[in-house]
C-alpha positions as CSV (number, residue, x, y, z in Angstrom):
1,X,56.4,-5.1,-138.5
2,X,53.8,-7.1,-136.8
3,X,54.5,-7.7,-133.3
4,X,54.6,-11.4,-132.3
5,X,53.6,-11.5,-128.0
6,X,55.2,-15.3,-127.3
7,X,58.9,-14.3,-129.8
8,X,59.1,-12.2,-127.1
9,X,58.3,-14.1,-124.7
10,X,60.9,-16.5,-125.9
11,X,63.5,-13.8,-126.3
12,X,63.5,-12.9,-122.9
13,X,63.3,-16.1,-121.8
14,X,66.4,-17.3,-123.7
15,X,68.2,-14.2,-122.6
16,X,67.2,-15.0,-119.3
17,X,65.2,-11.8,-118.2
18,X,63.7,-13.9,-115.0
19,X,63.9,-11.6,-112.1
20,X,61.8,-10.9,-110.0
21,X,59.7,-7.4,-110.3
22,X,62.4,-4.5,-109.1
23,X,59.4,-2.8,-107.4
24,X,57.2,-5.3,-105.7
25,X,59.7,-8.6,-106.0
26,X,56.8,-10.5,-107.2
27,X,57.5,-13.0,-110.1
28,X,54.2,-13.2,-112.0
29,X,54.4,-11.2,-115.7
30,X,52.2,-10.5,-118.7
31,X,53.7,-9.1,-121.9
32,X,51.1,-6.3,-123.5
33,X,50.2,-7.6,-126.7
34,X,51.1,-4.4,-128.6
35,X,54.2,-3.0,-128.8
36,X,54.9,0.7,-127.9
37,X,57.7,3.5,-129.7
38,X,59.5,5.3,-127.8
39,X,60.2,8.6,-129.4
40,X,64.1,9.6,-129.3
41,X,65.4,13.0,-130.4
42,X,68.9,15.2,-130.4
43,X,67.9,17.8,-128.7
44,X,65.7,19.3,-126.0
45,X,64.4,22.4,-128.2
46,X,60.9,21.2,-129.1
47,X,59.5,18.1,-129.9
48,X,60.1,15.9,-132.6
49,X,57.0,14.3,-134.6
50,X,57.6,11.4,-137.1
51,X,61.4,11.3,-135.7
52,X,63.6,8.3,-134.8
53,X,61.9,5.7,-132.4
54,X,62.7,2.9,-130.3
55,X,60.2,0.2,-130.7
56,X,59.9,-1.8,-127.3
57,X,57.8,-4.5,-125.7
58,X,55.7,-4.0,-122.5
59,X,56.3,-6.3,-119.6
60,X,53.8,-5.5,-116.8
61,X,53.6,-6.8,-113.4
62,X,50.6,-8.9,-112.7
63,X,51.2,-7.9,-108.8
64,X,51.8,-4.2,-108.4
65,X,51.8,-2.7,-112.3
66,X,55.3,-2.1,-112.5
67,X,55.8,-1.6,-116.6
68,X,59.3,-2.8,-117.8
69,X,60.5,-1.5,-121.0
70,X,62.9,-3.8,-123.7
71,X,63.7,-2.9,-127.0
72,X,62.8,-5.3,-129.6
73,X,65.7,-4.6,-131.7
74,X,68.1,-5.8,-128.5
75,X,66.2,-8.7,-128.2
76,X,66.8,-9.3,-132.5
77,X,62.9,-9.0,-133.1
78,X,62.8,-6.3,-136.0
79,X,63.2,-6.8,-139.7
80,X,67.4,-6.0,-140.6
81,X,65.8,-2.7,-142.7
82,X,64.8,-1.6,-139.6
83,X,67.8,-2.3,-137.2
């Protein structure tokens, strides 16, 4: 999947993710231009390599650094093989 910065932009925008930042109440963002994976597993016994993931965009805080996760697959950003 290659990871497109302004759909998501757009995405949030249409699904109107336009507060302010919960931890400084600023309003100025930057989406990362690389998406992360968060790694999700059953169980606490270990950890989990190569194991189900939840791909996610990065929304940073241009004020204090607050980093605001949102799944890409909520916002309808990944192929339908991978939803």
């Amino acid at each position: 999947m290659k990871f497109d910065r302004k759909k998501v932009i757009e995405k949030l925008e249409e699904k109107k993710a336009l507060a302010p930042c919960q931890r400084c109440g600023q309003n100025n963002f930057s989406v990362l231009d690389q998406m992360t994976n968060f790694s999700v597993q059953e169980d606490t016994q270990g950890f989990v390599l190569g194991g189900a993931t939840v791909p996610a965009a990065l929304v940073i805080c241009n004020h204090c650094g607050a980093i605001t996760p949102h799944a890409l697959g909520a916002l309808g950003l990944l192929n339908s093989e991978e939803n």
